[in-house]
C-alpha positions as CSV (number, residue, x, y, z in Angstrom):
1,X,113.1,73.1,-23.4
2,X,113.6,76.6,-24.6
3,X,115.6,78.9,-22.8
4,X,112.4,82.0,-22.8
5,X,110.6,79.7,-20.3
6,X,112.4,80.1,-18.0
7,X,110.9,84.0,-18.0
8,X,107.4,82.3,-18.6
9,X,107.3,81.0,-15.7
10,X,108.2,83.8,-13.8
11,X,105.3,85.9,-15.0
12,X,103.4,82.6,-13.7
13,X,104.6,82.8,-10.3
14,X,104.5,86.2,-10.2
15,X,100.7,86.7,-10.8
16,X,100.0,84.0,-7.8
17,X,102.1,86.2,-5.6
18,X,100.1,89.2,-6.3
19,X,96.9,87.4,-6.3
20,X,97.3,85.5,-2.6
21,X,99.2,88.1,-1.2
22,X,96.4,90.3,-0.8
23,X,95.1,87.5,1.7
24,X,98.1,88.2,3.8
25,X,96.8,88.1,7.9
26,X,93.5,87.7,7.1
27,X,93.4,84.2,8.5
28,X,91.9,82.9,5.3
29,X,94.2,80.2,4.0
30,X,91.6,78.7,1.6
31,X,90.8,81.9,0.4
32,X,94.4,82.7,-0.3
33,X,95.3,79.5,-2.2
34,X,92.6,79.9,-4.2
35,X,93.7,83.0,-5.5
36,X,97.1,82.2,-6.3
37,X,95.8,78.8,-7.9
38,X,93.2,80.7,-10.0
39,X,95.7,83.6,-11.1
40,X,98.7,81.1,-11.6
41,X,96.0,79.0,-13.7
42,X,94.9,82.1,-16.0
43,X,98.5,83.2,-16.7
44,X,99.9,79.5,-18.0
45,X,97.3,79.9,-20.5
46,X,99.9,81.9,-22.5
47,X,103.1,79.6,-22.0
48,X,104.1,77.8,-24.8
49,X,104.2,74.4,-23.2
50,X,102.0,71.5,-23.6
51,X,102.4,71.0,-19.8
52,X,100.3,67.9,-17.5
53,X,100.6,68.4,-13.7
54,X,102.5,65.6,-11.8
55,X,102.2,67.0,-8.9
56,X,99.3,69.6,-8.0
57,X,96.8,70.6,-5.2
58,X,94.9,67.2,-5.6
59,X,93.3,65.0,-7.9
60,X,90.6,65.7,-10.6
61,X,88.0,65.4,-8.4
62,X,89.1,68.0,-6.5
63,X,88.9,70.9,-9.1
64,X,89.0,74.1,-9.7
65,X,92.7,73.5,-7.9
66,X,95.4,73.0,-10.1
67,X,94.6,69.1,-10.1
68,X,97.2,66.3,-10.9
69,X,96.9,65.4,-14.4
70,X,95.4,68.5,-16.0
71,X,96.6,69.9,-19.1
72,X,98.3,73.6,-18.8
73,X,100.2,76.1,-21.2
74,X,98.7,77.2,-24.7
75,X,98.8,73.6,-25.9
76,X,101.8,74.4,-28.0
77,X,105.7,73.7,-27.7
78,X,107.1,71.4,-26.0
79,X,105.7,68.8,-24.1
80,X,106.4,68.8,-20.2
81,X,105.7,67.8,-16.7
82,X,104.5,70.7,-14.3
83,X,104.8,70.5,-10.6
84,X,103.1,73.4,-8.8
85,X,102.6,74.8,-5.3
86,X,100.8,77.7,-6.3
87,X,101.0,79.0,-2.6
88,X,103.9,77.0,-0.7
89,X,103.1,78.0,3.0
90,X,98.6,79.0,3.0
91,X,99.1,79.0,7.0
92,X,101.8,81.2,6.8
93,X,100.3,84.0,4.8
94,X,96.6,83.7,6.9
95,X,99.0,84.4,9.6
96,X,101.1,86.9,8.3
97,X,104.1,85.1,8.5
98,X,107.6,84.7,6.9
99,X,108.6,82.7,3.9
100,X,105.6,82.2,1.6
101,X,106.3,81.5,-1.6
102,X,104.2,80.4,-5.0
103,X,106.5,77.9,-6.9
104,X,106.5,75.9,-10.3
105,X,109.0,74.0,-11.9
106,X,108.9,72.4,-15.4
107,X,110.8,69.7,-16.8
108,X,111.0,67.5,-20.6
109,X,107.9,64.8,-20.3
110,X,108.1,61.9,-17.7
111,X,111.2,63.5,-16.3
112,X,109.8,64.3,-12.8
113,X,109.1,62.1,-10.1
114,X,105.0,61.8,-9.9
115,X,105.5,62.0,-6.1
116,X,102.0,60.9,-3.9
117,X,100.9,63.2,-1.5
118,X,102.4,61.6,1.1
119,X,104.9,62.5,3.5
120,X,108.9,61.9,2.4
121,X,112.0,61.8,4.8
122,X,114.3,64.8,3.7
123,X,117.9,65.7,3.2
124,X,119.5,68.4,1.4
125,X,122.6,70.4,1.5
126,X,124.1,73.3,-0.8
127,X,127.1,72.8,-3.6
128,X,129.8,72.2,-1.0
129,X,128.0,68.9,0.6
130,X,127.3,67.6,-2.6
131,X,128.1,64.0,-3.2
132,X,129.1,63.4,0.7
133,X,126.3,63.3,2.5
134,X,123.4,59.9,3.1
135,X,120.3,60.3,4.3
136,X,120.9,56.9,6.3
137,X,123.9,58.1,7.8
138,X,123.6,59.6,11.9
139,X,123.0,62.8,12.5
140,X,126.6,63.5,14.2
141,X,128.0,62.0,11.5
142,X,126.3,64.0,9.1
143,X,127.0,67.2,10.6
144,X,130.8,66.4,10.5
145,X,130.7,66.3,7.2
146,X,129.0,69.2,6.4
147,X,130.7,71.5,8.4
148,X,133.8,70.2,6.9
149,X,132.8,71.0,3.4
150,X,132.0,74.7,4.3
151,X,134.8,75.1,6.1
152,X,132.8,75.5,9.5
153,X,133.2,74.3,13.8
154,X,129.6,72.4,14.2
155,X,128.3,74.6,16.6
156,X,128.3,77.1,13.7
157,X,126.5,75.0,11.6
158,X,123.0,76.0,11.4
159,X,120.3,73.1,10.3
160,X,116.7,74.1,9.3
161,X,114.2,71.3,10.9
162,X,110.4,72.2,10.5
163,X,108.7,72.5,13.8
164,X,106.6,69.8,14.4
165,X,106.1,66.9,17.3
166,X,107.4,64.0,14.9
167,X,111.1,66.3,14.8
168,X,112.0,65.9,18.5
169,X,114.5,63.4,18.5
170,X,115.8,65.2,15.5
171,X,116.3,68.3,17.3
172,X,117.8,67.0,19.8
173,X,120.0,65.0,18.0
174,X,121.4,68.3,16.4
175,X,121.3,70.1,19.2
176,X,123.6,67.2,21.2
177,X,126.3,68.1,18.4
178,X,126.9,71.9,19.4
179,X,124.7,72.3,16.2
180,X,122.4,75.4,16.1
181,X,118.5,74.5,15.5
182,X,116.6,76.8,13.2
183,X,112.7,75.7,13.0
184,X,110.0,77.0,10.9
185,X,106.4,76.6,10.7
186,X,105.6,75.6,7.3
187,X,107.1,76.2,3.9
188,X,109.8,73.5,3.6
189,X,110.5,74.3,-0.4
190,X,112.3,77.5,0.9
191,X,114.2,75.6,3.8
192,X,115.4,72.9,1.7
193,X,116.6,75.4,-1.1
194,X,118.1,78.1,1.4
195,X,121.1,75.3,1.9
196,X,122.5,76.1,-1.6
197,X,122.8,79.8,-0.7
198,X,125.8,80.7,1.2
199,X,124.0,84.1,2.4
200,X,121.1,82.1,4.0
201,X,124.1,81.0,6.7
202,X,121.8,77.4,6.3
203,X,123.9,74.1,6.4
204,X,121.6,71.5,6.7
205,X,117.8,70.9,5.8
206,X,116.9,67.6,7.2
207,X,113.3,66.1,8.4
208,X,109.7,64.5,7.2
209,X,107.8,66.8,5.0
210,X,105.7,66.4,2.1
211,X,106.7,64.7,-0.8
212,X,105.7,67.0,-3.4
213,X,107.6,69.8,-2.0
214,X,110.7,67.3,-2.2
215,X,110.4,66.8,-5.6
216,X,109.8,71.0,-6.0
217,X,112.9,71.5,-4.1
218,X,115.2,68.9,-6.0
219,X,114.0,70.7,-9.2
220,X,115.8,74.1,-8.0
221,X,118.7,72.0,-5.9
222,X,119.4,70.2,-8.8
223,X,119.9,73.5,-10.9
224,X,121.8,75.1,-7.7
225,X,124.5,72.0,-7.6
226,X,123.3,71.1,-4.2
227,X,122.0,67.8,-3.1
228,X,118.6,66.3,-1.8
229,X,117.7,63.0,-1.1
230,X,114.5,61.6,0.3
231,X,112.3,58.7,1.6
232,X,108.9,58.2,0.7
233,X,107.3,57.8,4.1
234,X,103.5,55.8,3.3
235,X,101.5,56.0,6.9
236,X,99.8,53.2,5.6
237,X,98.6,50.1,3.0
238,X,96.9,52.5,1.1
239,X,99.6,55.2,0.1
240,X,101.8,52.1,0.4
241,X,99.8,51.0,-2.7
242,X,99.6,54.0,-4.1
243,X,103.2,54.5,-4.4
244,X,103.2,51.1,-6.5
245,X,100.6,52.1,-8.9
246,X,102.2,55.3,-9.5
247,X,105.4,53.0,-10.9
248,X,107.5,53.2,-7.6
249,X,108.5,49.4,-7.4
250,X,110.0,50.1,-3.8
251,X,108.2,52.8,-2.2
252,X,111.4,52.4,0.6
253,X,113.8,52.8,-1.8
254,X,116.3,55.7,-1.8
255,X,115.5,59.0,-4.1
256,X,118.6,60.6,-5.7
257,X,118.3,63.5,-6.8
258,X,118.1,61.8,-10.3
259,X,114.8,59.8,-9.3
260,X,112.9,62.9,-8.1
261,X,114.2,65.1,-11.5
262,X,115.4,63.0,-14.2
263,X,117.5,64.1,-16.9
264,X,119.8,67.3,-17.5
265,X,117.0,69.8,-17.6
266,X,114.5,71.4,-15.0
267,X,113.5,75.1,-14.6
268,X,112.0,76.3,-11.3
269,X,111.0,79.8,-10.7
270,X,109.9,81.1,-7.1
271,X,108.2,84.3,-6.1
272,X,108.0,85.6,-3.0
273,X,104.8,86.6,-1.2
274,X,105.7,87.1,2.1
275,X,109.5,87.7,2.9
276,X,112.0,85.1,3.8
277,X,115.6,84.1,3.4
278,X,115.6,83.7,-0.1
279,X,113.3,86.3,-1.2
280,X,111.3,89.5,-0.4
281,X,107.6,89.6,-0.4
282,X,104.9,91.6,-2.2
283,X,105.0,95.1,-1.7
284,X,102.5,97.7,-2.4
285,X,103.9,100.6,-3.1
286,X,100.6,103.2,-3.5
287,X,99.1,104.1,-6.9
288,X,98.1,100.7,-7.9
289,X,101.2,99.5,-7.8
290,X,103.1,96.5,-6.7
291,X,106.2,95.1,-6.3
292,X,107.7,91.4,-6.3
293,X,110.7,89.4,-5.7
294,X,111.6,86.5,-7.7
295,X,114.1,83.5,-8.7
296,X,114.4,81.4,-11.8
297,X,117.0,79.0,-12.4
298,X,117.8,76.3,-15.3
299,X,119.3,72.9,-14.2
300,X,121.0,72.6,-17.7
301,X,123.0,75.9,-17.9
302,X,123.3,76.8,-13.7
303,X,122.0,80.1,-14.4
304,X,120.3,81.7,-11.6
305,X,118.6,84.7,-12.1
306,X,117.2,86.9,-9.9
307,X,114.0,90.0,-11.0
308,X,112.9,92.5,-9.2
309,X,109.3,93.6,-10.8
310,X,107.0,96.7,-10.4
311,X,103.4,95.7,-11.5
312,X,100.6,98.3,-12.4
313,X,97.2,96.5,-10.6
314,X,94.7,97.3,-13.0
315,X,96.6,96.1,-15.7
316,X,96.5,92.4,-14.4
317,X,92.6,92.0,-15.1
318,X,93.7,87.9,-14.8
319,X,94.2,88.5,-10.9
320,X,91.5,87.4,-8.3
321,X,91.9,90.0,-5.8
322,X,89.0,91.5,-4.0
């Protein structure tokens, strides 16, 4: 893949920030996905990729999202897959909330993981952790080794678990070890990549989540030299058989990070739309003017990038926003 995409796909994310923040508090959630999905829809129509979605907002029958299987970029260049979350965390920006982002990551053809939407048992830890950790491994155990490799006590370990019912032996497990518990309501692509930043103060991501967003978050892990692992997690025979016609021969098995992204290449690019650990979101400034936050990163080279952008409104006539 050419190195220029990389800047592509920021302009993608970029115009889906814009597009959904406007939705922010409104309590609309549907609305705002569907504006980030429409703007982030319009503006790959000018990459040079001859892109398919592996993993999208649902299948074709489910269009005008950004549908698993559908053909995106200009149709030229090279050819790739395309994962998507056009707006990773809808319930948080209805709300008004912290740590919405709008995501897409890109890698050579059949090199991503064509992950059901399912949920997917969850690991991940930054550059330090790397190569030490098991997702099978207990949870003292686990936190024993990471606090070793960054040079930490336990109790000032800090592990990101999203807050749900399913979690509470989880959080208590941590919580037994001196460990501190961070929840979150939604939006585990930014938990799971806020380990690999030192700043964050964020040890640990584990828990169930969905397993599109895993494969998301190994994209940018991957290029961060952290590690992930995961579980696919099928509630039942029919995503058990799903996972088997999508070529998983064990839908139990293990993911590396080398199942979920394959290969020495992935590009991942993140915008912000409402603020977070990672990054700041939308602001409007006055004068038809906005402002974003964004984060690009290459798996091949380990450059991370970050952009600061100031956009003039009417001249995005792409943009949804009423």
């Amino acid at each position: 893949m050419d190195r220029e995409l990389a800047l592509e796909l920021v302009r993608v994310t970029e115009v889906a920030a814009l597009a959904s923040s406007r939705w922010m508090g409104r309590g609309k959630k549907n609305e705002a996905d569907q504006a980030a999905t429409s703007a982030m829809r319009a503006m790959f129509d000018s990459v040079n990729i001859n892109g398919t979605v592996v993993i999208g907002e649902g299948e074709l029958d489910e269009a005008p999202m950004l549908y698993i299987g559908e053909k995106v970029g200009s149709g030229h260049g090279p050819e790739v897959d395309v994962a998507v979350d056009p707006l990773e965390g809808t319930n948080i920006v209805a709300k008004g909330l912290n740590n919405a982002l709008a995501v897409v990551a890109i890698s050579d053809r059949g090199n991503l993981l064509h992950a059901p939407d399912m949920y997917m048992e969850k690991i991940a830890v930054g550059p330090r952790a790397a190569g030490l950790i098991h997702i099978d491994d207990p949870i003292p155990r686990t936190l024993e080794i990471v606090a070793r490799a960054n040079r930490k006590r336990i109790q000032d370990c800090t592990v990101m678990i999203l807050e749900r019912e399913r979690h509470a032996q989880i959080i208590e497990a941590v919580r037994r070890t001196g460990a501190r518990v961070r929840l979150f309501s939604d939006g585990d692509v930014g938990a799971a990549i806020a380990t690999c930043f030192e700043e964050t103060g964020i040890d640990l991501y584990i828990g169930i989540g969905g397993a599109p967003e895993g494969v998301i978050s190994a994209a940018a892990i991957k290029a961060l030299g952290g590690e992930m692992q995961g579980r696919l997690a099928p509630a039942n025979q029919e995503e058990y058989d799903r996972c088997i016609k999508m070529g998983l021969k064990d839908p139990k098995q293990i993911l590396m990070m080398d199942d979920m992204v394959r290969g020495e290449d992935a590009i991942f690019a993140a915008t912000g739309v409402t603020d977070g650990e990672l990054l700041r979101g939308v602001r409007f400034v006055g004068n038809d003017r906005a402002e974003t936050h964004s984060l690009v990163m290459r798996a091949r080279t380990k450059t991370v990038r970050w952009i600061k952008a100031l956009h003039s409104i009417p001249n995005k006539p792409h943009l949804i926003m009423e």
